[in-house]
C-alpha positions in Angstrom: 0.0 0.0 0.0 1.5 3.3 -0.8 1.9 6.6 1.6 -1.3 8.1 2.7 -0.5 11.3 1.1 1.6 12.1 -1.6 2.7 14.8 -3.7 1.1 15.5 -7.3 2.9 15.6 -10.2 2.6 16.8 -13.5 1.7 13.8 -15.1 -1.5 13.9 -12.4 -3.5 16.5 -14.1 -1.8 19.7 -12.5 -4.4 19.6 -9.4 -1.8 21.3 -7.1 -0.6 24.5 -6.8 1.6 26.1 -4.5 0.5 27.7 -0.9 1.6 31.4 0.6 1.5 30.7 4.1 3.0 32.7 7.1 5.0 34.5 4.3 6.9 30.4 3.6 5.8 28.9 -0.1 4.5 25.5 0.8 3.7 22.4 -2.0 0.2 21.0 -0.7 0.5 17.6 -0.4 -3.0 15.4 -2.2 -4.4 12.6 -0.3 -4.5 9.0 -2.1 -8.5 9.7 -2.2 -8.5 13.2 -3.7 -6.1 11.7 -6.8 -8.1 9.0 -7.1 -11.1 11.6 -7.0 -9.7 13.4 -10.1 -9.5 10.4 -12.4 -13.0 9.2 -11.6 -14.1 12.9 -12.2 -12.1 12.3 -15.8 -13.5 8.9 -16.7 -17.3 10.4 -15.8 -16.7 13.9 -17.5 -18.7 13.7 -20.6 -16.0 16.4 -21.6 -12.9 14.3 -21.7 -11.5 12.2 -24.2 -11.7 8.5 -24.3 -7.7 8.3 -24.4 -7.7 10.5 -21.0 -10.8 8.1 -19.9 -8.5 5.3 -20.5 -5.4 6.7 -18.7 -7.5 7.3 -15.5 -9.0 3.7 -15.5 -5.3 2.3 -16.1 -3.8 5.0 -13.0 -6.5 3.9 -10.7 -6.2 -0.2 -11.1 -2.4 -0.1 -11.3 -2.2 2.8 -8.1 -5.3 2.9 -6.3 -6.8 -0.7 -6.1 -9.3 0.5 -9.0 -10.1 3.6 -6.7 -10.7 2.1 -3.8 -9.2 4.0 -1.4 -9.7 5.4 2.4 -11.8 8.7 2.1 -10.3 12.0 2.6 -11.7 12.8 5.9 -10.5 9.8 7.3 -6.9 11.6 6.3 -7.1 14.5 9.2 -9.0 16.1 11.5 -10.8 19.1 10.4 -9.9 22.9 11.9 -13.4 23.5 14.6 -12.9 27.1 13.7 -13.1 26.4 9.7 -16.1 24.2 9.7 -18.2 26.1 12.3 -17.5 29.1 9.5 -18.4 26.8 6.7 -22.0 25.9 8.5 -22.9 29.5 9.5 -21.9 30.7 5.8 -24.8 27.9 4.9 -26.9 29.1 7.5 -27.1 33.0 5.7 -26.5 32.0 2.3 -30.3 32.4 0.3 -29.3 29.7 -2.6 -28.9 27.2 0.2 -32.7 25.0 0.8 -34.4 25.5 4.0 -33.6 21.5 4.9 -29.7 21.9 4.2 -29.9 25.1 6.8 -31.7 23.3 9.4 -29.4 20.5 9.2 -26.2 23.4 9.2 -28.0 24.6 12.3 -28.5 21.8 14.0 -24.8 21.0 13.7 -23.8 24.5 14.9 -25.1 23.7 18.0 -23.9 20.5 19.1 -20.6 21.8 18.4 
C-alpha cells in the first residue's frame, strides 16, 4: 500500500498549486482519495476524451486498487474554527434550501 499522502505531479492533471503561508511557499501535499477523485471525475466527465478516460482507469487499477481508497476525511482532522464558519456561511446564504440550513444549524449547536 503506498503513503497516505503524496505529492502531485505533473503527469496527475496539474491539481496542485503552490501555498503562501506565514510568508513560507508550501507544496500541498493530495491525499490518495482526492487523486483518485480526479481520475473518476475524468472517466465520468462527458468532456474528456476516451484516451484521457483510459489513462484514469489504467492510474486507478495499477495505483489505487481501482479507486478504492480510504476517504479523505478519514486523512485528518478538520480545523473547529473552519467548519463552524463553513455551517454558518450555509446558514445565511439564500441559494442554500431550508432543509440543508436546518441541518447546518443543527450542527452549529452540538458543536
Amino acid at each position: 500500500m503506498q503513503a497516505t499522502h503524496r505529492i502531485i505531479s505533473s503527469t496527475h492533471q496539474k491539481l496542485i498549486s503552490p501555498l503562501i503561508f506565514n510568508k513560507k511557499t508550501y507544496s500541498k501535499v493530495a491525499s490518495e482519495a482526492q487523486v483518485a477523485g480526479g481520475h473518476k471525475a475524468t472517466i465520468n466527465s462527458p468532456r474528456t476524451s476516451e484516451e484521457a478516460k483510459q489513462h484514469s482507469r489504467e492510474v486507478l487499477d495499477k495505483e489505487f486498487n481501482g479507486g478504492n481508497v480510504p476517504g479523505a476525511n478519514n486523512n485528518y482532522d478538520k480545523n473547529p474554527d473552519n467548519v463552524a464558519r463553513g455551517l454558518k456561511a450555509t446558514v445565511n446564504n439564500p441559494r442554500v434550501s431550508n432543509e440543508a440550513k436546518k441541518n447546518a444549524k443543527e450542527r452549529l449547536n452540538q458543536m
